[in-house]
GULOZA-750469 format. One record per residue (C-alpha): x, y, z. Coordinates in pm, whole numbers, padded with zeros to 5 digits, always signed. Layout:
BEGIN
XYZ/...
// end
This chain:
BEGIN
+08465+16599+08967/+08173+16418+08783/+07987+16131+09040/+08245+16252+09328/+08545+16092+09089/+08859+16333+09017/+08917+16395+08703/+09120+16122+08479/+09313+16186+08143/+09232+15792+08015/+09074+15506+08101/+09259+15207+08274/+09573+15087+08105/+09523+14687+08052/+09602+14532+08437/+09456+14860+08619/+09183+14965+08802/+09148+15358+08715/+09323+15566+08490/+09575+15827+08499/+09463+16122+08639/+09443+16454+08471/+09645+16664+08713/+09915+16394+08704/+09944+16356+08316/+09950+16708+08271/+10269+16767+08515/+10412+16417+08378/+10399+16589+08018/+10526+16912+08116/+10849+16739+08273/+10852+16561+07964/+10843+16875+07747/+11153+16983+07983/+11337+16692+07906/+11254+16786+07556/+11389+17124+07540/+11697+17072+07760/+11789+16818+07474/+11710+16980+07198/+11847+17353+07338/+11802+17639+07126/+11721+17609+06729/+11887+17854+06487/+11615+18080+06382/+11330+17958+06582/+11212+18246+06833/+11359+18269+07191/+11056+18190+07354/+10964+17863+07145/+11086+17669+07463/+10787+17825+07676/+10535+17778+07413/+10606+17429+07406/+10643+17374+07778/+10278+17568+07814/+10125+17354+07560/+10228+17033+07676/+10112+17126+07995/+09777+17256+07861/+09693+17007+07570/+09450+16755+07750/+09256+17026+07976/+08961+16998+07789/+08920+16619+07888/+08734+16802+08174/+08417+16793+08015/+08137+16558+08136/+08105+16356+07819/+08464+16289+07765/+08494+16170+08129/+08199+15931+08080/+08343+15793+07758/+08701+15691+07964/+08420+15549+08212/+08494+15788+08445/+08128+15854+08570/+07847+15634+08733/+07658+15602+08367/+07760+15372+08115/+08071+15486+07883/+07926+15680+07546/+08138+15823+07275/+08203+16172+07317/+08225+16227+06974/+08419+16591+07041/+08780+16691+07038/+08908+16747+07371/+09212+16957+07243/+08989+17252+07084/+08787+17237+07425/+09159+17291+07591/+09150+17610+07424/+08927+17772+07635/+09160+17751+07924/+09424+17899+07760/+09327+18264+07826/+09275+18253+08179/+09532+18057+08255/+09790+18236+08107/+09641+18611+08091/+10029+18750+08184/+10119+18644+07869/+10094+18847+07573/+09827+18729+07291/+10060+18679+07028/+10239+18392+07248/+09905+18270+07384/+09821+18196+06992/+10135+18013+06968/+10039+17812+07263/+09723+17766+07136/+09880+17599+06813/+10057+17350+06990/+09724+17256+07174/+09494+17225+06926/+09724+17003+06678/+09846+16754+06862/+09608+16463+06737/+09486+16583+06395/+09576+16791+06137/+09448+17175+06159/+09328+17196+05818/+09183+16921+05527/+08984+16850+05291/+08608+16928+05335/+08429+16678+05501/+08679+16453+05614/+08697+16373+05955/+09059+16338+06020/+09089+16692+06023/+09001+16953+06261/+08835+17227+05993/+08549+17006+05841/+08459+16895+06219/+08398+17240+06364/+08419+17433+06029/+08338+17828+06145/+08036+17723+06340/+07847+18026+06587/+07940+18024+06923/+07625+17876+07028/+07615+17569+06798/+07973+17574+06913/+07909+17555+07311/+07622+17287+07196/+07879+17048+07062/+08034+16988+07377/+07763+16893+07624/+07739+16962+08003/+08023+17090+08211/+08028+17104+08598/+08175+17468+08687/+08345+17369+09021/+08515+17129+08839/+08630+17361+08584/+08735+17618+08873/+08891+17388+09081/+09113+17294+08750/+09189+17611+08699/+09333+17675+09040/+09518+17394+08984/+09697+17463+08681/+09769+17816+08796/+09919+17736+09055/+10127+17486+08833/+10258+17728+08599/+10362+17970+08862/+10585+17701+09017/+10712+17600+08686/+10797+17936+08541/+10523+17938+08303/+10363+18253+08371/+10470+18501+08672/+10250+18499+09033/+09906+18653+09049/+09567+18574+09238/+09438+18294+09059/+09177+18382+08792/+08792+18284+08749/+08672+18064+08515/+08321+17965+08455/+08252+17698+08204/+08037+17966+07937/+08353+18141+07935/+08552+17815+07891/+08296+17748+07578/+08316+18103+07455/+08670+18146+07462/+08772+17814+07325/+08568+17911+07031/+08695+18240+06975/+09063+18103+07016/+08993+17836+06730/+08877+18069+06496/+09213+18275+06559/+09363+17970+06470/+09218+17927+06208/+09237+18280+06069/+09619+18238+06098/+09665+17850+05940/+09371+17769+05700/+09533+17988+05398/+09913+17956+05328/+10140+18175+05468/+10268+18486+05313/+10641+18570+05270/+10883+18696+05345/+10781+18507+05680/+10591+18223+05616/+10900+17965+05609/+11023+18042+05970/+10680+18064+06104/+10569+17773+05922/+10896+17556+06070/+10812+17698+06403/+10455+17549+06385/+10547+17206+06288/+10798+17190+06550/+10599+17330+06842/+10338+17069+06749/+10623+16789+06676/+10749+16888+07037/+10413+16880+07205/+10299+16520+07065/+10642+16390+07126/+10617+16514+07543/+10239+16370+07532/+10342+16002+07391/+10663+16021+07637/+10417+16066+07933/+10149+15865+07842/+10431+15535+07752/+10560+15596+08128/+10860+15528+07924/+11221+15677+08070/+11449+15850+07793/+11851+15862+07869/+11980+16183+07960/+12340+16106+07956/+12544+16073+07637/+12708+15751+07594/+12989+15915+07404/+13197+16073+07641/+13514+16127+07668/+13590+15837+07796/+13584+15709+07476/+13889+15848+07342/+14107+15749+07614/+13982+15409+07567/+14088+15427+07196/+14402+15543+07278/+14492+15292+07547/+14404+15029+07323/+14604+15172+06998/+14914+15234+07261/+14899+14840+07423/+14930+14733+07004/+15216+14952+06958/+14991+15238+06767/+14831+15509+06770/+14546+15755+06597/+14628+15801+06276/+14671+16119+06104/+14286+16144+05966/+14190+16017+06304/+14328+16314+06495/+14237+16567+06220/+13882+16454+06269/+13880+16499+06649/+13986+16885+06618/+13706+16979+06322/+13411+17194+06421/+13125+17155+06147/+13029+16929+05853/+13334+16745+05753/+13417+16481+05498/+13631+16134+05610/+13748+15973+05344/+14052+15706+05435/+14091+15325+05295/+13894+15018+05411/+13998+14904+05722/+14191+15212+05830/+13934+15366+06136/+13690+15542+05924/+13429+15461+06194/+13629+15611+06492/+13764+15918+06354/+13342+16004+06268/+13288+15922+06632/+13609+16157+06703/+13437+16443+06534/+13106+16362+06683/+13259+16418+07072/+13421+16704+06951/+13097+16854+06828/+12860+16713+07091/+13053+16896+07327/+13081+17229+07147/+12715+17246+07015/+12642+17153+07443/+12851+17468+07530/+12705+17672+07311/+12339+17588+07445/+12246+17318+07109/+12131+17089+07384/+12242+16745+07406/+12330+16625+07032/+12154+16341+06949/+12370+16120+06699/+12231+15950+06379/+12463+15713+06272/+12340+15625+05907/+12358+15313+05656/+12216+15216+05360/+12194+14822+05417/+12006+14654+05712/+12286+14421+05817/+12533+14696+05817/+12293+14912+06102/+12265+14540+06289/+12674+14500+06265/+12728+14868+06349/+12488+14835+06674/+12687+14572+06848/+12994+14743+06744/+12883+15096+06932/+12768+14936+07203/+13072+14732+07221/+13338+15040+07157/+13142+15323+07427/+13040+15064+07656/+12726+15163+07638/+12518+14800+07629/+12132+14882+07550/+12174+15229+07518/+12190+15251+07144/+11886+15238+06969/+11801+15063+06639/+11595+15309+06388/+11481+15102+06083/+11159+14985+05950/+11267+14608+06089/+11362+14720+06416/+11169+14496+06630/+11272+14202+06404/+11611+14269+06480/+11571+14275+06903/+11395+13968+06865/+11652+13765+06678/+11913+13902+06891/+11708+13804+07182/+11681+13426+07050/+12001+13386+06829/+12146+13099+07101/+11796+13005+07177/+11573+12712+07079/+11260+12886+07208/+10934+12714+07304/+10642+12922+07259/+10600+13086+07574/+11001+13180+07543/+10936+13343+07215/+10625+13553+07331/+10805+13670+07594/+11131+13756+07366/+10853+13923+07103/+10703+14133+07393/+11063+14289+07496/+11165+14311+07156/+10863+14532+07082/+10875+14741+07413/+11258+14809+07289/+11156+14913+06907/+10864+15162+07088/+11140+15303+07338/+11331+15390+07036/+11019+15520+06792/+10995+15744+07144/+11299+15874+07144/+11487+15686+07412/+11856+15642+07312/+12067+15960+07207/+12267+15752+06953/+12049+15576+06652/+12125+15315+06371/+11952+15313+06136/+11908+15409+05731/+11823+15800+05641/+11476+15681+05537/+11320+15666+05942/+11463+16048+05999/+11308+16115+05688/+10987+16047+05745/+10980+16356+05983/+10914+16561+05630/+10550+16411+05646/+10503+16601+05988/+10119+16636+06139/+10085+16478+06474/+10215+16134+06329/+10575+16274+06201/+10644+16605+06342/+10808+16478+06639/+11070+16323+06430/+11122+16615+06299/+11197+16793+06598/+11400+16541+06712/+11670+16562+06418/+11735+16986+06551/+12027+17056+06631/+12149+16675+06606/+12514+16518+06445/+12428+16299+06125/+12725+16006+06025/+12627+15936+05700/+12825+15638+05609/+12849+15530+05249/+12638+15741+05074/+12737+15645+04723/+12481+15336+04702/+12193+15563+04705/+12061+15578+04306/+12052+15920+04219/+11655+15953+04371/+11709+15867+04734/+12045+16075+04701/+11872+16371+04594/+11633+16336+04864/+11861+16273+05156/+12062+16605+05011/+11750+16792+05051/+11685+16704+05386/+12050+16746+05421/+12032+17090+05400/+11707+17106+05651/+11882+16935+05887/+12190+17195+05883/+11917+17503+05903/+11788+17335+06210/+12145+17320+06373/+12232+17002+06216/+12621+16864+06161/+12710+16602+05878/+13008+16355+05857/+13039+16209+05548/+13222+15880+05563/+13304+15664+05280/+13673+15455+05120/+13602+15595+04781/+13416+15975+04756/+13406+16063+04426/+13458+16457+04318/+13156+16458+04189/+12952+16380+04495/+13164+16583+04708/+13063+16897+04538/+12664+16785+04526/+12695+16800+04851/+12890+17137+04910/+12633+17287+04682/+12351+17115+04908/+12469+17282+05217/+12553+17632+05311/+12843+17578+05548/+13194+17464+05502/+13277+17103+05469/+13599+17022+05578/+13808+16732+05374/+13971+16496+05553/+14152+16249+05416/+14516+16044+05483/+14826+16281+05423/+15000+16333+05089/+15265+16079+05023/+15068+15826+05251/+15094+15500+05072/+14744+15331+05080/+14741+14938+05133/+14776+14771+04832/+14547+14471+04935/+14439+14334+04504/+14576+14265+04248/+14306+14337+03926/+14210+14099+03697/+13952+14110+03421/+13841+13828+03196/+13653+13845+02860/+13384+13571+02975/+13050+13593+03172/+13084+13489+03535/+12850+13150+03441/+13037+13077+03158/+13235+12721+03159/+13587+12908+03199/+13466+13049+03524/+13311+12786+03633/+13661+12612+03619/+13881+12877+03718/+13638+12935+04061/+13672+12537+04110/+14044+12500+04078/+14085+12840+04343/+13796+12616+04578/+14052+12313+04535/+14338+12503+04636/+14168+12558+04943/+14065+12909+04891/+13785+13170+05116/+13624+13253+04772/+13326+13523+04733/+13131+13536+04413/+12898+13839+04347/+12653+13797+04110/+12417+14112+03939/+12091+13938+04015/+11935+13628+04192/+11881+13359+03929/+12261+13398+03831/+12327+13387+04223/+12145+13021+04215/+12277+12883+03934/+12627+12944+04024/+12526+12777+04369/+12401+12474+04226/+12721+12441+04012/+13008+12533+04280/+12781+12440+04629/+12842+12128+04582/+13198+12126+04517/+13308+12321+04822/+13096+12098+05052/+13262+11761+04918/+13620+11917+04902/+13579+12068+05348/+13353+11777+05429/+13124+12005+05591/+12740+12171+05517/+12884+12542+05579/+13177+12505+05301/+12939+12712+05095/+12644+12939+05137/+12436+13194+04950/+12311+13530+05017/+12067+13705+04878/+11751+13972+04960/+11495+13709+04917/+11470+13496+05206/+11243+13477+05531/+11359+13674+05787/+11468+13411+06021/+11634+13207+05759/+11839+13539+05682/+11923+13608+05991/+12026+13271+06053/+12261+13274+05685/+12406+13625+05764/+12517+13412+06150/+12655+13104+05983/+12876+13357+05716/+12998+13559+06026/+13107+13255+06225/+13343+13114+05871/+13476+13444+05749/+13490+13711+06018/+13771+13960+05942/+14022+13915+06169/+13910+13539+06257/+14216+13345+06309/+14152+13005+06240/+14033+13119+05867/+13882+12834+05659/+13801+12798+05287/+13480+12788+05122/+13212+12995+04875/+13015+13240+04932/+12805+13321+04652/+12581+13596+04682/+12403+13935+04530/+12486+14310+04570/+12345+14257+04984/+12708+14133+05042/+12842+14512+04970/+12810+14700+05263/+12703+14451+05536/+12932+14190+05679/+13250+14222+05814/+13393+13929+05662/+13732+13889+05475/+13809+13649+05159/+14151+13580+05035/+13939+13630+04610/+13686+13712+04451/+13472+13653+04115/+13229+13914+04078/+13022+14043+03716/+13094+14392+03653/+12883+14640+03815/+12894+15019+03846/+13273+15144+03992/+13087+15213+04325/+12940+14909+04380/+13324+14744+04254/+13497+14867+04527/+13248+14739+04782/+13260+14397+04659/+13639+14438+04649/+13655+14538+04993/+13544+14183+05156/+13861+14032+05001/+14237+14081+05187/+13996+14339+05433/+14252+14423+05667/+14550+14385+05435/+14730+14192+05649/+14800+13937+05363/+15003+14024+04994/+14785+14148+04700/+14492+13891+04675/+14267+13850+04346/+13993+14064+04223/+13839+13930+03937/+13600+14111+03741/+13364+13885+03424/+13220+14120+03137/+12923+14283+03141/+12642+14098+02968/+12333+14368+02889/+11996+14263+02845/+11654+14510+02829/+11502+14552+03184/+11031+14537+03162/+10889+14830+03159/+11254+15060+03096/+11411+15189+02830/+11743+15137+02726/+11957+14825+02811/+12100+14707+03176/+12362+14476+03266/+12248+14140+03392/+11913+14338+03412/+11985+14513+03678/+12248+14866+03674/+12211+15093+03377/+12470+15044+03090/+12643+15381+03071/+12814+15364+03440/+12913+14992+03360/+13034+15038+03021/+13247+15294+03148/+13382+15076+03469/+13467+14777+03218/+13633+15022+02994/+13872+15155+03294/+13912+14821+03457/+14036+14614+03125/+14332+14907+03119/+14433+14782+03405/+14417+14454+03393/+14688+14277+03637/+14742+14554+03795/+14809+14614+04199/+14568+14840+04291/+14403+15060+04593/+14146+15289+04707/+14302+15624+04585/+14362+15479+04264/+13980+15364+04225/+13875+15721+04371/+14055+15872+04034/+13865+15636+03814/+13558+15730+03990/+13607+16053+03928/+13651+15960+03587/+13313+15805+03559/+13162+16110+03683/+13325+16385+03452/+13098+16661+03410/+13131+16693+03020/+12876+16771+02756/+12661+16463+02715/+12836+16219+02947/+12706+15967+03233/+12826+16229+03481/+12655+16514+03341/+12297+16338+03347/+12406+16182+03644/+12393+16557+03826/+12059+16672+03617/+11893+16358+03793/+11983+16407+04131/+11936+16801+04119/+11588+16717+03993/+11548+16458+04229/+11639+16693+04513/+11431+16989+04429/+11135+16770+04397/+11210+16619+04702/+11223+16983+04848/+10880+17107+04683/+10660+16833+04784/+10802+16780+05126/+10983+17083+05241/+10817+17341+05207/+10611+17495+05523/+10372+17751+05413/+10093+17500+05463/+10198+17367+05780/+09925+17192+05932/+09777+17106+05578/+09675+16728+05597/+09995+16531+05452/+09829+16170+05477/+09795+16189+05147/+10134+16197+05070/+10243+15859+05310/+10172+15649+05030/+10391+15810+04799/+10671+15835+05058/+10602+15466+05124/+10635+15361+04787/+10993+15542+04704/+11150+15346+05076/+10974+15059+05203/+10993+14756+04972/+10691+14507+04940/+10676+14172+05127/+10485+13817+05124/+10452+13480+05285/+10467+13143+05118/+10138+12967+05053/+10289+12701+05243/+10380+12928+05564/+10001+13045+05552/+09891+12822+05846/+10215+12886+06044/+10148+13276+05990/+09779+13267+06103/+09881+13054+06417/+10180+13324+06513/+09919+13626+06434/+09700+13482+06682/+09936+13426+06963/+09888+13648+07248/+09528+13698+07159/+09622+13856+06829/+09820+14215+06968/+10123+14312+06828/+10370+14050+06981/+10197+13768+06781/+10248+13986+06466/+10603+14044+06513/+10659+13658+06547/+10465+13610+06242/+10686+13856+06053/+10982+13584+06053/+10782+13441+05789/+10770+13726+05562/+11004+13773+05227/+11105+14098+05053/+10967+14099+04653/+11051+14313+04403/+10735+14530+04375/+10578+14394+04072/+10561+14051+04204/+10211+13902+04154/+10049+13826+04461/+09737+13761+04647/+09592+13975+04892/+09460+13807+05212/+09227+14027+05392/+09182+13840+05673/+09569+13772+05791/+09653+14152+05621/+09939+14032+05380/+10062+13967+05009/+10079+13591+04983/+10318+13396+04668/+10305+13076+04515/+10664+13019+04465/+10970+12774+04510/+11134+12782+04834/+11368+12682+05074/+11597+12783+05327/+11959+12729+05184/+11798+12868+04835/+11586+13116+04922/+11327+13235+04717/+11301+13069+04340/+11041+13073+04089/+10732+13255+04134/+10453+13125+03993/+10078+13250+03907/
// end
């Protein structure tokens, strides 16, 4: 006690009186760290005892918060709060020998690791503060004991008792009389222990064990900073799986009262143990036969002590994760319990909260507050099942206190990767990387996707060590045959087009017309927008979609195409919907034709597959313009409409004009894929695999490698930043209407999230202004909200 007041870990949370004492968050974060490693159950190749050495540090971590001056800066004494200006964690140290004196040194130094690293990196460069080695550097004991300032020894006896008492209840350390600790031997001992530490970490580690006792160190410190931000949100995690069995009886019940049942793929899926393949046509319950296999293998890797599985279901495209969320929660029942992991996730509660709302301002704060509390609960590791793209889980590779939790999370977890042929060969080779990771640390992969190419097939065998099981429908099983191919020798804005897309809008057609890039997109708006409208007498006749529009208009656009061409709606209407490669692999919506530009075969099928989606109809038509190539700023080399590289297109058009009017499915596109991808001397395929090998080891180099574990990574955010998150602006005109939103709520985090409706994706090497007061990229450019974003100007 300091001024007759216990002990408190922080000062008061906003609303409170006192803050949370030290005993309390110490037990609250050991529970946590026992939720932790009851989910997570044992890692391949991590030591047996890596459980206790997390448990012990979590308990541990914040035990040098007993120190006078940290108490007084929390405002925990009768003198005004002063910055400490010393780490509490290497003070924890010091207890760590006493404490746990049963335990052998070796594991005590392990402990001591997860301790110390829980806020800042270990090791840096020189003279930067962020980092634990240019703070204390390898100062004497006694400039060492002077750092920290005055500390009362029956408080640091009394704590003592305390936590050894703890850990013999817990099963941290076996019963004994409880030790005596003064607070020179606190001092001495914390400084001895840090220099252990840093005997062991500040060089990099030496093989042939540095890798496993490099992974072990991130992980103990990703699981110790993962039980400390638990405890100190208050916030609850969900300990039982909402994919139980329950689910496939459901499934089955449903598929029985329709006259059906699982199909072949479906069943093979539920019986495979591992990493498996799932490759079936559109429409044919690619999505339930992964979720099959993922019972299956939640419940083995459970039996066999991998915890509790969490479940990454992954997509490339932000309206697919939204889609795929309702759809989960929908299909397990399971109605806030899965959790949205994307960089947008708080974007996405809040529409969801408002989408049949007309909100006054006090409504929206309110929505804005949940919708935050809901994106921390996931960034905290609430839900066992996630949606979200492979960039959030791979962000873990950055580690430190900031990322290593993420990393821990993603042991021994099940990863649905859905689609993964829209990835350019860089983000491919980098999710393969951490592929493989993810499978050393107990990880299981289904790949899902209509069309899987040969090609990428084997990349990923050769990616992964185990097995990968290929399931696919039966031989002999006839595939629907849901378009009929077309292929015309004009662009898509040429006049013929223009009237052949009229006279199918006249005939009262659902049309969808993909364009390569934006202005295209518009102009083709401006030309057949008008005509649908006049020929349905109504506003929503036609609509366009594209990546450059606020965030509320686009959630609003993505609601109004939903509503007109669901799949499975029955009271289907006609109409256009023109709109960019964001159509691809995001709605579930169903056309009766399409007009799209050519575009790599991948991409083709995609488009394809929002026309006749269920098949319920005969062949519709699939109609594909030529290419026109142009040079892209900056790149070598030529690109149609500016946009995909020639070689993959040229080859498409090639393939598609020899079979032109043909009927045509997914197997047959899967052997022109495979086509495309031949792995001949100097072909598309060939460079194709060069990139993403070279894309993958470089991913595995810079990020993956753990003989430097507590090395300061910040200096590699930026570069991770720059491959995944995309750049963003507001409107000179929305500039008053973003300051007002920022300042809601006294300018926290709620009034930021409202102002974010206001923000627009760019393409990186947009010209903008910088505003350093409001913190964002601001554009002079046209806009509005049935457009979307036009000219940019300087």
């Amino acid at each position: 006690m300091y001024d007759g007041r216990p002990l408190r870990a922080k000062s008061a949370r906003y609303g409170e009186t006192e803050g949370e004492l030290l005993t309390a968050h110490s037990l609250t974060t050991l529970r946590r760290a026992d939720t932790i490693t009851a989910r997570i159950g044992c890692i391949p190749g991590l030591p047996p005892r890596f459980p206790l050495w997390l448990r012990a540090a979590s308990f541990l971590h914040d035990t040098g918060k007993a120190a006078e001056g940290l108490q007084r800066q929390i405002g925990n004494t009768n003198d005004p709060p002063k910055i400490w200006g010393e780490r509490h964690e290497v003070l924890s140290l010091g207890f760590l020998p006493t404490v746990l004196a049963a335990l052998p040194e070796e594991e005590i130094l392990w402990i001591a690791t997860g301790v110390v690293t829980h806020h800042l990196p270990l090791t840096g460069e020189r003279g930067r503060r962020h980092a634990l080695l240019p703070i204390y550097n390898r100062a004497t004991a006694e400039d060492f004991a002077k750092k920290f300032g005055p500390i009362d020894a029956d408080t640091v006896q009394d704590l003592t008792d305390w936590l050894h008492t703890t850990a013999v209840n817990t099963g941290l350390i076996p019963a004994g009389p409880c030790p005596t600790l003064t607070p020179e031997t606190l001092v001495k001992d914390a400084h001895t222990l840090f220099g252990e530490l840093l005997d062991q970490w500040e060089w990099p580690l030496l093989e042939p064990d540095a890798e496993i006792h490099g992974i072990t160190a991130v992980l103990l410190q990703g699981g110790v900073t993962m039980a400390d931000r638990m405890a100190s949100a208050h916030t609850p995690v969900h300990q039982n799986h909402p994919l139980t069995p329950a689910y496939r009886d459901r499934l089955e019940n449903r598929l029985t009262s329709q006259g059906h049942r699982l199909r072949p793929h479906q069943a093979q899926a539920a019986r495979i143990s591992g990493h498996v393949f799932i490759r079936a046509w559109t429409g044919s319950g690619k999505t339930e036969a992964a979720l099959l296999w993922a019972l299956r293998n939640l419940q083995e890797m459970t039996a066999t002590g991998q915890g509790t599985p969490r479940i990454f279901y992954l997509l490339p495209y932000l309206a697919a994760i939204n889609a795929m969320v309702r759809r989960l929660e929908s299909d397990l029942h399971a109605q806030g319990e899965i959790g949205v992991s994307h960089s947008h996730a708080a974007s996405y509660y809040l529409s969801r909260a408002l989408e049949d709302e007309c909100p006054t301002d006090a409504q929206a704060l309110a929505a804005a507050r949940k919708s935050l509390a809901q994106e921390n609960a996931t960034r905290l590791f609430r839900e066992l099942i996630r949606v979200g793209t492979p960039y959030q889980p791979l962000r873990g590779t950055l580690a430190g206190p900031a990322h290593s939790s993420v990393l821990l999370d993603t042991a021994n977890s099940l990863f649905i990767l859905d689609e993964l042929h829209a990835y350019d060969p860089r983000r491919l080779g980098m999710i393969l990387a951490m592929m493989r990771f993810w499978e050393r640390l107990g990880g299981r992969f289904a790949i899902v996707s209509a069309t899987l190419p040969d090609a990428l097939q084997e990349a990923i065998h050769t990616a992964l060590t185990h097995q990968v099981h290929l399931i696919e429908p039966p031989q002999g099983t006839v595939f629907p045959r849901r378009h009929r191919l077309s292929t015309r020798p004009h662009t898509l804005r040429s006049p013929e087009a223009i009237a052949e897309m009229t006279g199918r809008l006249q005939a009262g057609e659902a049309l969808l017309v993909v364009a390569n890039n934006r202005p295209t997109a518009r102009a083709l708006y401006r030309e057949l927008g008008p005509i649908a409208r006049h020929i349905h007498n109504d506003p929503d006749a036609a609509i366009m979609l594209h990546s450059r529009y606020r965030r509320d208009h686009r959630a609003d656009i993505e609601d109004r195409i939903r509503r007109r061409y669901k799949n499975g709606h029955q009271h289907r209407k006609g109409g256009i919907l023109v709109a960019t490669q964001t159509v691809e692999v995001s709605l579930d919506v169903d056309f009766d034709s399409i007009h799209t530009a050519c575009a790599p075969m991948d991409a083709l099928c995609q488009r394809f597959g929002r026309v006749n989606r269920s098949g319920a109809r005969p062949p519709a038509d699939v109609t594909v313009h030529t290419p026109q190539y142009m040079p892209r700023r900056g790149e070598p080399g030529f690109f149609a409409d500016g946009v995909y590289p020639k070689q993959p297109v040229a080859l498409a058009w090639n393939i598609l004009q020899r079979h032109h009017g043909h009927i045509i499915d997914e197997a047959m596109i899967t052997t022109w894929l495979n086509e495309i991808y031949a792995n001949t001397d100097g072909s598309w395929g060939a460079s194709w695999r060069t990139e993403l090998e070279h894309f993958k080891e470089r991913f595995t180099e810079a990020f993956l490698t753990w003989t430097e574990p507590f090395r300061d990574r910040s200096d590699l955010k930026d570069d991770f930043d720059a491959m995944f998150d995309g750049k963003e602006a507001i409107l000179t005109t929305d500039r008053d209407e973003y300051a007002r939103r920022l300042a809601t709520d006294n300018g926290r985090r709620p009034g930021r999230l409202l102002a974010e409706d206001l923000l627009i994706p760019i393409a990186g090497n947009t010209q903008t202004t910088w505003d350093d007061k409001l913190k964002v990229h601001i554009i002079n450019a046209e806009y509005d909200k049935e457009n979307g974003l036009g000219t940019v100007r300087r």
